[in-house]
N, C-alpha and C positions, 0 to 999 in steps of 0.2 A: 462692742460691749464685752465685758469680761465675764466669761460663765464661774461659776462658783458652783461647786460639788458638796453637797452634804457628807458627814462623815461615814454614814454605809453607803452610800454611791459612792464614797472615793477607796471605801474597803472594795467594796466589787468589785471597779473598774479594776482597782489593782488584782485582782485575783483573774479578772480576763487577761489582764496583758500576762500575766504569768501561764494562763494558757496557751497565750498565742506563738506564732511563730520564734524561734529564737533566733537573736538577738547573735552578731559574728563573739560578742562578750557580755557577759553578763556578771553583775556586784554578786557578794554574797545574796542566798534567801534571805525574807524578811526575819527578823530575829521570831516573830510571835506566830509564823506559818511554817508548817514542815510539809513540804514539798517531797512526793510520795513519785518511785515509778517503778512499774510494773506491766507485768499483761495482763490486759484485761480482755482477752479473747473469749473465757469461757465465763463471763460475766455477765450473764443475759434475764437474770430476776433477781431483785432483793426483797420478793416478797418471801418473807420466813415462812409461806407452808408451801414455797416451792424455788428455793431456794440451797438445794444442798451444796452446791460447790466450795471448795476453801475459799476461791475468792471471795462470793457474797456469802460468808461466814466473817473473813475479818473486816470486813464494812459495817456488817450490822450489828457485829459485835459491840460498836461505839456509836450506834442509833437506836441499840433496843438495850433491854436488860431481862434476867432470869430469875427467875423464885430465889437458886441461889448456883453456886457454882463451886467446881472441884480446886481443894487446893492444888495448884499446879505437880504436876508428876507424880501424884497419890490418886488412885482410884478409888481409895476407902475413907479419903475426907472428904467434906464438903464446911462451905466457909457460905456464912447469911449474905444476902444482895436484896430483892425487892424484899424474901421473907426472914423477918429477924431470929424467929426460933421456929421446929417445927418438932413435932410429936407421933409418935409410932405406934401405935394398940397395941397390948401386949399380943395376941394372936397374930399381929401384921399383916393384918387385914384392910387397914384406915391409918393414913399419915393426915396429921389437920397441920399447916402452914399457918402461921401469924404473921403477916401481912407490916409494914411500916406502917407508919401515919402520915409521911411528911414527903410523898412520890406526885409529883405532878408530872404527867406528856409534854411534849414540845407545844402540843393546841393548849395548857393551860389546865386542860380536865382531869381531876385530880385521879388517881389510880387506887383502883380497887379489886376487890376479889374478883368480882364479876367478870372484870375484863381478864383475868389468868383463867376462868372457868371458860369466858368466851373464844378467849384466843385459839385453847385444846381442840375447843368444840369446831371451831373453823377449821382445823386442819383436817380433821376428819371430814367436816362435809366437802372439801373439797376435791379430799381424796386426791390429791398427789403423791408420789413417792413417798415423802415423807410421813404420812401417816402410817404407813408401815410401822413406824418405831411402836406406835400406842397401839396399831392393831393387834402387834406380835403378844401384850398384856392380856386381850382379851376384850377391849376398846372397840364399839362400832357407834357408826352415828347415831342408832336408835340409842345406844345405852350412856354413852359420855354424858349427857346433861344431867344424868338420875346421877351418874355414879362421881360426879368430880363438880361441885360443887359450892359457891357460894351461902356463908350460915349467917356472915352480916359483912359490912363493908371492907373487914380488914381479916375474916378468916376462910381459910379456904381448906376443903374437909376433900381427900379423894378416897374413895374408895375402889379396893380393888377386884375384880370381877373373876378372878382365878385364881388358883395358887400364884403365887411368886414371890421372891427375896422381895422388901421392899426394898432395900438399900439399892437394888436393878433400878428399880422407878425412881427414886430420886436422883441416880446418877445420870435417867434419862433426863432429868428436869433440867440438869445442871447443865450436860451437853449437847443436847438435841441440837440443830442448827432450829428445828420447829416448837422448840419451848422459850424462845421470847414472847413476853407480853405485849400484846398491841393495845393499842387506843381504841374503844369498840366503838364509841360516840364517832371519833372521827374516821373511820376506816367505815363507817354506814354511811356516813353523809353522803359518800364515793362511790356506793352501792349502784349496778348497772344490771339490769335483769335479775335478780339474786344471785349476784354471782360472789356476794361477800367482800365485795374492795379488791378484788382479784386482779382485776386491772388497772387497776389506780396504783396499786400497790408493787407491780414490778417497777416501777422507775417510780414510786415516791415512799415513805415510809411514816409512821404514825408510832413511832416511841416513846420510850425516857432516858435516853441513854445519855452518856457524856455530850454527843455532838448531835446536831440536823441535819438535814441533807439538804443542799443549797442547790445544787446542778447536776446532774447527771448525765452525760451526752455516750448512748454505747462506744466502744473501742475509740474516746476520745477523752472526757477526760472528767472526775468526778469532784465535788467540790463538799466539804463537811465544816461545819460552823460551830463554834462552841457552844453548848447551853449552857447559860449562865444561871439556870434553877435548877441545874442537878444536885440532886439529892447529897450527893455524898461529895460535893463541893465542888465549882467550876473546874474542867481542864488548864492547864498551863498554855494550852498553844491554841489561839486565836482561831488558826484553821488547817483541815489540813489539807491539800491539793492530790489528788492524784492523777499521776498523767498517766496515759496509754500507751509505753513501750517494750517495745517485745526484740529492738537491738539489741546485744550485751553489749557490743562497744558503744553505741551511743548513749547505754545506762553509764559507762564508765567512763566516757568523756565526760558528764555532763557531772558526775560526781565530783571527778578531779579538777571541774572547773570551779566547781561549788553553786553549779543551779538545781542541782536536788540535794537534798537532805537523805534519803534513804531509797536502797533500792532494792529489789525482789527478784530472781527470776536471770540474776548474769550467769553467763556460762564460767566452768571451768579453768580457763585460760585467762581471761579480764581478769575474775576473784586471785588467780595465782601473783596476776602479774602488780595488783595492790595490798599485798595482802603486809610489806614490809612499809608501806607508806604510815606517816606519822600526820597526814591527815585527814586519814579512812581509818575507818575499823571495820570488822569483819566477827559476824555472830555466824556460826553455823547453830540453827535449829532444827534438833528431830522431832519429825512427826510422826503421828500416829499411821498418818495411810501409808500404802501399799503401791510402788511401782509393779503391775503384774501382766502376763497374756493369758488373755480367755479366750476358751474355744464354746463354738454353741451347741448344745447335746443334740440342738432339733436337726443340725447337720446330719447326713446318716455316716460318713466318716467318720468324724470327734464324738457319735453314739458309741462308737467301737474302742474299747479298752485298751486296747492293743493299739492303737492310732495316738489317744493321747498319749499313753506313755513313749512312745516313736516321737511325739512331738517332745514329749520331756526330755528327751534326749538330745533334743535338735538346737537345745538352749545353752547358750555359751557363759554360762553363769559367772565364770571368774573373770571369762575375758570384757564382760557387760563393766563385773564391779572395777576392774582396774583403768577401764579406757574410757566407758560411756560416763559411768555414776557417779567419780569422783566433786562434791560438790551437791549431787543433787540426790544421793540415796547411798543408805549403805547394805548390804546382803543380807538380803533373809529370805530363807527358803519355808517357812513357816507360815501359816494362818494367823498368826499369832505375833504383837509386835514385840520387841527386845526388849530386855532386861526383867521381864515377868516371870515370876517362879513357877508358875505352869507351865511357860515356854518349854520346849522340848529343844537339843542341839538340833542343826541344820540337819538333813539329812544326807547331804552328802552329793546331791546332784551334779553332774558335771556334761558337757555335749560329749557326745560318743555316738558318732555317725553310725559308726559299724553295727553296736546293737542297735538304734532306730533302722535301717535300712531293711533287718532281720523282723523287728516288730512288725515295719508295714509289710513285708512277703508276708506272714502271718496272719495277718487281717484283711488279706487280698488283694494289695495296692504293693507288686512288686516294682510298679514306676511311677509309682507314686498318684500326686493327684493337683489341681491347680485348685487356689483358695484363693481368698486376700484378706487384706490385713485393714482396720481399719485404724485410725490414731490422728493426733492433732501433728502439724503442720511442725511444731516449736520442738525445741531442745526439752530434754530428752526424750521425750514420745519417738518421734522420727527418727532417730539415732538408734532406737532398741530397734523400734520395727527395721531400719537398714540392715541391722545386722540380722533380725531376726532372717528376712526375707533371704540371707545370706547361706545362712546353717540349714534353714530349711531346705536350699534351695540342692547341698551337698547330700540331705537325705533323700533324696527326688520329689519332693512339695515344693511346687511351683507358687510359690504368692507374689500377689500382687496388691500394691501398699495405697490405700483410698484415703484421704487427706481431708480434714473439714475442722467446722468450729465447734466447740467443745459443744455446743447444744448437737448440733448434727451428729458427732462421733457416739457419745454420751446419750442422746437421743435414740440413737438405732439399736443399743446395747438397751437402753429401759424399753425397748419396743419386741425387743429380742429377734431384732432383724440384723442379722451379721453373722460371719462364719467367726473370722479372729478376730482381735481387739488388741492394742498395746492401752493400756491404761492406769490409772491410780484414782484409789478411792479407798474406801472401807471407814469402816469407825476411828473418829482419829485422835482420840484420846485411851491410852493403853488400857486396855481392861479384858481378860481373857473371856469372859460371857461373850460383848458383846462383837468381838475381833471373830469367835467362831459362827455366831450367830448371821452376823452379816457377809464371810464368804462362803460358810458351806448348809447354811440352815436354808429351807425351803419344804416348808408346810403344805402348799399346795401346788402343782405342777402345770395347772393351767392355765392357758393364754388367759384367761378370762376372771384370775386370781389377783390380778395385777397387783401384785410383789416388788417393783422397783427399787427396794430401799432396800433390795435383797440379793446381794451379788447371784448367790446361787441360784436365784429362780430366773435371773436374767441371762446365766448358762443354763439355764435349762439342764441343772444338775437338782435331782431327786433322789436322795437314800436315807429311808426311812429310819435306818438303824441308827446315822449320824442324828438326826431331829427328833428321835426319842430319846439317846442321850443328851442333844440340849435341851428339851424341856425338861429332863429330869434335873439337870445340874440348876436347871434356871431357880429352882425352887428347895434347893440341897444347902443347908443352913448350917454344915459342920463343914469347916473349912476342909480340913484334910480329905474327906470323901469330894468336893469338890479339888481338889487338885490331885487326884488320881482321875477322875473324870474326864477331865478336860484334858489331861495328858494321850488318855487311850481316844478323844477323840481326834487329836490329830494322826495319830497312827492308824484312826481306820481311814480318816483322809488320805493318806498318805496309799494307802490298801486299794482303795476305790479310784486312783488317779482322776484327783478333782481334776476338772478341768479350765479351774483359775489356780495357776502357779504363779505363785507371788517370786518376784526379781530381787527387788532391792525396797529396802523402810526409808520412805521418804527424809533427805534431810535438806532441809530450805535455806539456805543463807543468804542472808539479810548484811547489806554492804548500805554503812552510814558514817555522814562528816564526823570528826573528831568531838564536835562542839554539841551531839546531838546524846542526851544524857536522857536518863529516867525509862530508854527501852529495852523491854524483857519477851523477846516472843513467845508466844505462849505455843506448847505442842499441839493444840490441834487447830493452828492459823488462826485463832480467835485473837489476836491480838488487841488489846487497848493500848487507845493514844492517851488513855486521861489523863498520867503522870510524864511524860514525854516532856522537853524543854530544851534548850539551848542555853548553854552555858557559855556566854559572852561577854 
């Protein structure tokens, strides 16, 4: 007897065999699916209040949505999304958001203030890294429900509990990875001990955004579906696939054969050697994060002044950017990412064995000392640390390079258990508040402060003088005094030899078929597929 497949049985099935093994050849992608590949190594929650990675940032970028969002590469606009207008008290004290009328979730349940007042509120009791951002306001669990707010189904009132710029707080609204709105009806039903959907929620999601989430399989392969009652009009592309590879060459086989559509994460060498093909193209996108090495101050070596700067010296800065970085970052010696008028020039860094070998006789280590390095597995992480381990190893610091998955690496740095680190992160849409805020601010110095969404407190870097200059600028409402500010506080960083020296300003390029139109990556990975299409 002949079996006959309904038409979403016969979409799925086709979306499994496009998972499955490949095929010695394979036809073009489907015209109405884009077929995504990437690593998805450091992919391990897409619940948005514990969720900071770029990766699950551009996923849920296109399963959730935000009050509103920054026009692209402007820190000081912002363009409406769930909220159509919002309003500022003249004191700036109180922003009230006015809400759409016409948002439904993927469950059907129409969206309301509540759930933007609820969503805040979860993050905080959850207390992940993430809530850092609203703590750093003045935000605690006891106070977020008085102070942010539901006044009826479509306005949402916050008030703010400290000094500060509002236009700070809305730009957090905009790019928080932890300011999507969740579904609150549906994310409770999910509710296991009061743990808030906490579990339900890493491997499923409760949006409104352009797409659903169909499948999820860790370091295997994710599947996103169009909603066709998005608000601001269905997607163009049916679905979109993404598989789990972390080859360059077999990103770039599979490109020039035409079984992906777009791909994230090739090395240097594949990107060069397509980059003249007529049909690939090739987008280099810069981002906001930071390629940098951090040392841990609870170390009692990297306590010592004299040690980091030995290490700053131990950094092969130019030879990183011309050999390592070409493709995936470009040089910045700065807290601070490019092209910001705050920004300060570089400073000038360069390796010079000869005075690090001097600093550590000085600080007592004339043979130095053994450490290690902690970093992911994948290009360029392991490539810095090679070389790092190399320079170091000329100034007599012995490391030794420890290898894991972006939760385990990532995880021991928020745990503040590590000597060294190769890594990238920081705030990843350019804004000079919160680029300083996030490597060198650290309010409170205790294990027991738990600051994770705070590079410096996770080097266990404290200096009072830097974090009363940023609360003061946080709340300094004449431009120009705020860009004298910000200037001297990278030069007392600079003074203080942080001990997260930023490498190189991430730049991500994105390699796709000829025929794949309407994509614009966005700076801080948050990328939408809404407008995305094939032009055939």
């Amino acid at each position: 007897m002949k079996t006959v497949f309904p038409p979403l049985r016969m979409a799925v099935l086709g979306a499994a065999l496009l998972l499955g093994p490949l095929a010695a050849v394979q036809a073009k992608t489907p015209a109405d699916q884009l077929i995504v590949g990437m690593s998805m190594v450091n992919l391990f929650s897409i619940d948005p209040a514990n969720a900071p990675g770029l990766d699950a940032s551009g996923i849920n970028a296109n399963l959730y949505d935000t009050l509103i969002k920054r026009d692209q590469g402007n820190p000081d606009k912002h363009l409406p999304q769930l909220a159509e207008r919002w309003d500022i008290r003249e004191d700036g004290k109180q922003i009230t958001f006015h809400l759409r009328s016409d948002v439904t979730f993927h469950s059907g349940n129409p969206l309301t203030a509540e759930d933007v007042a609820w969503s805040l509120y979860r993050v905080m009791k959850l207390n992940y890294g993430l809530a850092t951002t609203w703590k750093a306001y003045g935000y605690s669990v006891e106070n977020i429900q008085g102070l942010i707010r539901a006044t009826d189904s479509h306005t949402l009132v916050i008030d703010l509990p400290q000094p500060t710029d509002p236009l700070l707080l809305i730009d957090s609204l905009a790019v928080s990875p932890s300011a999507v709105v969740v579904d609150r009806q549906q994310v409770l039903k999910h509710e296991k001990n009061g743990d808030l959907g906490a579990a339900w929620l890493v491997t499923n999601e409760a949006g409104s955004g352009p797409f659903t989430l169909t499948k999820w399989s860790a370091n295997d392969a994710l599947v996103m579906t169009r909603f066709d009652g998005y608000w601001a009009g269905p997607a163009k592309m049916k679905r979109v696939l993404v598989r789990h590879m972390t080859e360059s060459q077999s990103l770039r086989l599979m490109l020039e054969r035409g079984d992906l559509d777009l791909a994230y994460g090739m090395a240097a060498p594949d990107i060069k050697a397509i980059e003249r093909s007529d049909k690939l193209q090739v987008q280099a996108l810069q981002r906001g994060t930071m390629y940098y090495v951090a040392m841990s101050m609870k170390q009692p070596e990297f306590a010592n002044r004299k040690v980091r700067e030995a290490v700053r010296n131990l950094i092969d800065y130019q030879g990183l950017d011309q050999q390592v970085m070409p493709h995936y970052g470009k040089l910045n010696q700065q807290p601070m990412q490019l092209g910001l008028e705050a920004r300060l020039p570089d400073p000038g860094y360069k390796l010079d064995v000869a005075k690090a070998k001097a600093l550590l006789a000085e600080a007592g280590y004339p043979q130095g000392f053994s450490t290690t390095i902690r970093t992911l597995s994948e290009p360029p992480f392991i490539d810095i640390a090679a070389r790092m381990q190399s320079t170091l190893a000329e100034g007599g610091i012995k490391a030794s390079i420890v290898t894991g998955t972006g939760n385990q690496v990532y995880g021991a740095m928020r745990a503040r258990n590590f000597e060294m680190i190769v890594a990238r992160g920081a705030e990843r849409y350019p804004h000079p508040y919160f680029s300083l805020r996030t490597f060198v601010y650290n309010p409170d110095n205790s294990d027991s402060a738990g600051l994770p969404n705070f590079q410096g407190w996770r080097a266990s870097f404290f200096s009072p003088p830097l974090n009363d200059l940023i609360d003061r600028v946080g709340v300094e409402r004449d431009a120009a005094k705020r860009l004298g500010m910000y200037q001297q506080a990278q030069k007392l960083y600079d003074d203080e030899v942080g001990p997260i020296m930023m490498i190189s300003q991430m730049t991500d390029t994105a390699v796709s078929a000829a025929d794949v139109k309407g994509f614009t990556g966005d700076d801080a990975e948050a990328t939408r597929y809404l407008g995305v299409y094939k032009q055939r």
